[in-house]
matplotlib code that plots the C-alpha trace (Angstrom):
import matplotlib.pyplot as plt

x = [49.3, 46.3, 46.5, 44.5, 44.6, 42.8, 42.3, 42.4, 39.6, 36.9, 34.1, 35.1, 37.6, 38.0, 38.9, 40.2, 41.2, 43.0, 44.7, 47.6, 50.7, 52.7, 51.8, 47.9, 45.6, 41.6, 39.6, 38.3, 36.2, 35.5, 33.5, 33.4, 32.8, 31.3, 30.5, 28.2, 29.2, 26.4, 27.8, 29.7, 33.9, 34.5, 31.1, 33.1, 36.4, 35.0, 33.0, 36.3, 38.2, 35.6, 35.1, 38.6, 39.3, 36.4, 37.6, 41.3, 40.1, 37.4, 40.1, 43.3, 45.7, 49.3, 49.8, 48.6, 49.3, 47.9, 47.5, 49.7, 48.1, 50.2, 47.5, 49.4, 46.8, 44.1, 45.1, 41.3, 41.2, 44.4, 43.7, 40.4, 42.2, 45.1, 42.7, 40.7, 44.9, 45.3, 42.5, 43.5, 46.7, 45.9, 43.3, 46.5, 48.6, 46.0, 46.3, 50.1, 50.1, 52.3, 51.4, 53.4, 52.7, 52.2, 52.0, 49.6, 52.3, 53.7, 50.5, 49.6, 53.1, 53.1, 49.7, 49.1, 53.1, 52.7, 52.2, 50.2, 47.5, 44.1, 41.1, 39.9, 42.8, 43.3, 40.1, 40.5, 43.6, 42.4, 39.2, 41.1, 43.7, 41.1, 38.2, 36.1, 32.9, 30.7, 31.2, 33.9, 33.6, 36.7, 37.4, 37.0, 39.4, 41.7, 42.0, 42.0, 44.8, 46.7, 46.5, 48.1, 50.6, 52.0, 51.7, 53.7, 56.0, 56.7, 57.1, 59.7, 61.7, 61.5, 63.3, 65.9, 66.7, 66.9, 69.4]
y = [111.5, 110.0, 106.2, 103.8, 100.1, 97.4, 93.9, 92.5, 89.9, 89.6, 88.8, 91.0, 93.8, 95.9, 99.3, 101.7, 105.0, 107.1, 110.2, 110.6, 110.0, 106.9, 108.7, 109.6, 108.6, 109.3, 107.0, 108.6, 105.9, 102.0, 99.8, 96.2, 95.8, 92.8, 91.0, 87.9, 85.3, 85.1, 88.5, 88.4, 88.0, 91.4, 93.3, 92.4, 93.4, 97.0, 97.5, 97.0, 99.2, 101.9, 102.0, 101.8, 104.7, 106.2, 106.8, 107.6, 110.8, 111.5, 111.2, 111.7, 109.3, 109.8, 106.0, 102.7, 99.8, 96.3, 93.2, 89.9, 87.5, 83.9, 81.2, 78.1, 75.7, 76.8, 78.1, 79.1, 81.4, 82.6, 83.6, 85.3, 87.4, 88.2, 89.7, 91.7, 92.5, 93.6, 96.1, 97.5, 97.8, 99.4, 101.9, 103.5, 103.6, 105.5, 107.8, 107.8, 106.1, 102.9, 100.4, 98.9, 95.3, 93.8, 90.2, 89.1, 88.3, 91.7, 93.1, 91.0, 91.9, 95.8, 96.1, 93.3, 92.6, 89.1, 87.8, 84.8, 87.5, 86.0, 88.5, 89.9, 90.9, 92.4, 94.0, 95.1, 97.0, 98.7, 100.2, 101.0, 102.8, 104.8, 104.7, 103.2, 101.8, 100.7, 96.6, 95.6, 92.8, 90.9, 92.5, 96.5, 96.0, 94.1, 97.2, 99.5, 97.6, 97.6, 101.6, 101.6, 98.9, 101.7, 104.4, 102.6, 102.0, 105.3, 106.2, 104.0, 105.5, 108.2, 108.0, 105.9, 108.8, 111.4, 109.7]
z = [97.1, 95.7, 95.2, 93.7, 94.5, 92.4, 93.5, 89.9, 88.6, 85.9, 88.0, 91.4, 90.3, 93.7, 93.6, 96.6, 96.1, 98.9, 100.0, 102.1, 103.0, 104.9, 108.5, 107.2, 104.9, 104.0, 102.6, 99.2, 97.5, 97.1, 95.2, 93.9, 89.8, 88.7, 85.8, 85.1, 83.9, 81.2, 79.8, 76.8, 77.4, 75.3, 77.2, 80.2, 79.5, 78.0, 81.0, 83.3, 81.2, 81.1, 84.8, 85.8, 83.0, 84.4, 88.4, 86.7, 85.3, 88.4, 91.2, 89.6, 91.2, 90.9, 91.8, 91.4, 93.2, 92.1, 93.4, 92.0, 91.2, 91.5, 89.9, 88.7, 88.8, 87.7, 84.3, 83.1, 86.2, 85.4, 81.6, 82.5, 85.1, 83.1, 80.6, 83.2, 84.1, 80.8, 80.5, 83.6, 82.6, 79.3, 81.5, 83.4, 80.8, 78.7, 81.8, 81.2, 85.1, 86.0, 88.2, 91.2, 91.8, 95.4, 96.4, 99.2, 101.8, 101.1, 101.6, 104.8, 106.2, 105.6, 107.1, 110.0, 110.6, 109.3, 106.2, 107.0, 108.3, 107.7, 105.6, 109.0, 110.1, 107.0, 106.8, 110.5, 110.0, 106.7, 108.5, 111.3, 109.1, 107.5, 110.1, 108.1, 110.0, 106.9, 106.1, 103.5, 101.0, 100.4, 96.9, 97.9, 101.3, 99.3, 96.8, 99.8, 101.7, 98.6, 98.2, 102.1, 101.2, 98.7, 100.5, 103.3, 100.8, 99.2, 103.1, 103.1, 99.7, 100.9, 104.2, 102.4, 100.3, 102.7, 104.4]

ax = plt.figure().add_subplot(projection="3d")
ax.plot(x, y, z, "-o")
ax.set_aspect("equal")
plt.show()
């Protein structure tokens, strides 16, 4: 199965797209999109859209899992997120995909066994999950570790419903 995982933002969007299965996955692609601030609000939101759009049709997921994003107090931050959220959202459903949402914790805990993991833990375990040897930034692990958190959780399904 072909995931892709997207660490949602307006200036950093990370992307990670994968191939496997819960037991086995290979690393397939992973960037970081960003935006200046000095760039029009709309110019931003188009280029997200396009991109995202873009590596749907190249790689073909059959999933995508995205990251949550809890921002209560900083309600700018959240408004400029939820519209870089919205044209991602409106990217996959052009696609006719759905998205599957994952909080950090949830993310921390299916990958490091805790969900008070740190980012290096985080970014250890998603390199050594994929045996990756290149440098991460925050945004592009973040998408990748995302794409494992679903795969470990369709793993998961699964066995439930076989028995």
């Amino acid at each position: 199965m072909i995931v892709l995982g997207i660490d949602p933002g307006l200036a950093n969007l990370g992307i990670g797209l994968i191939d496997g299965n819960s037991r086995k996955a290979q690393h397939l692609y992973h960037t970081c999109l960003t935006t200046p601030s000095t760039q029009p609000m709309t110019e931003r939101l188009v280029y997200l859209h396009s991109e995202v759009g873009r590596l749907i049709a190249e790689y073909q997921p059959e999933a995508v899992a995205i990251e949550d994003q809890i921002l209560r107090k900083q309600a700018d931050i959240a408004f400029k997120i939820g519209q870089a959220f919205g044209v991602i959202q409106l990217a996959c459903a052009q696609a006719g995909l759905s998205m599957q949402n994952y909080g950090p914790m949830q993310v921390k805990q299916t990958l490091v066994g805790t969900g008070r993991a740190d980012k290096d833990q985080v970014i250890y375990m998603v390199k050594a999950q994929l045996g990756l040897r290149e440098g991460l930034n925050n945004h592009a692990a973040d998408a990748l570790a995302l794409a494992l958190t679903h795969l470990a959780h369709q793993g998961v399904q699964q066995a439930l419903t076989r028995g």
